[in-house]
N, C-alpha and C positions, 0 to 999 in steps of 0.2 A: 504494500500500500504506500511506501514512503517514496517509491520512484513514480508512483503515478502523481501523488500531490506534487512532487516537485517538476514534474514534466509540466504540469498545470499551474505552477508559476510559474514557468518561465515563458509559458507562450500567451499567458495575462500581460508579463513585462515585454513580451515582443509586440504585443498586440497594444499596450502603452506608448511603445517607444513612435509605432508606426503613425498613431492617431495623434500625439505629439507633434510628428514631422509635418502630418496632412493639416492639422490644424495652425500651424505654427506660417506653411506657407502657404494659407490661403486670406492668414491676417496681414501678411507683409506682401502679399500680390505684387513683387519687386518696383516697390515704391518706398522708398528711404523713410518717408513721413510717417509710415505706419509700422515702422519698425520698436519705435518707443510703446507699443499695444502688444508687440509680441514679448517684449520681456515681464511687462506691465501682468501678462496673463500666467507668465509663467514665475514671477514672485508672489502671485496670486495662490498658485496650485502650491508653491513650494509652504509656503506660512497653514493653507489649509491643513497640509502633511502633516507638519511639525504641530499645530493644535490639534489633530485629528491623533496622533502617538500619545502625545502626551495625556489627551485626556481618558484614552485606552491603557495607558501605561496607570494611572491612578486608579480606573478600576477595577484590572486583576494585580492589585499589590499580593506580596507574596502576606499569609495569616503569620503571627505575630505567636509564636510555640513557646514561649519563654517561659509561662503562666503553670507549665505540666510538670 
């Protein structure tokens, strides 16, 4: 089972990386002015991650055994 989940990341991360590219050059349509939208989206995505972890990382903390 552990090579199937991981075969299924990797092709969520290829299937990211691609949708990334198509998205990324269809906001910059090679016009320099709308190049400032394309990072703009992707400091966007990057901050959503980082509060999207964190706030998953607080609710499976590891349980607190000291007590036993």
């Amino acid at each position: 089972m552990k090579g199937r989940s991981l075969a299924t990341i990797f092709i969520a991360l290829e299937a990211g990386i691609t949708l990334g590219g198509l998205g990324g050059g269809y906001l910059y349509n090679n016009r320099t002015e709308n190049l400032h939208w394309v990072f703009a989206l992707c400091a966007m995505c990057a901050i959503g991650a980082l509060v999207f972890t964190l706030l998953r990382r607080r609710q499976h903390a590891k349980p607190d055994y000291s007590n036993r």
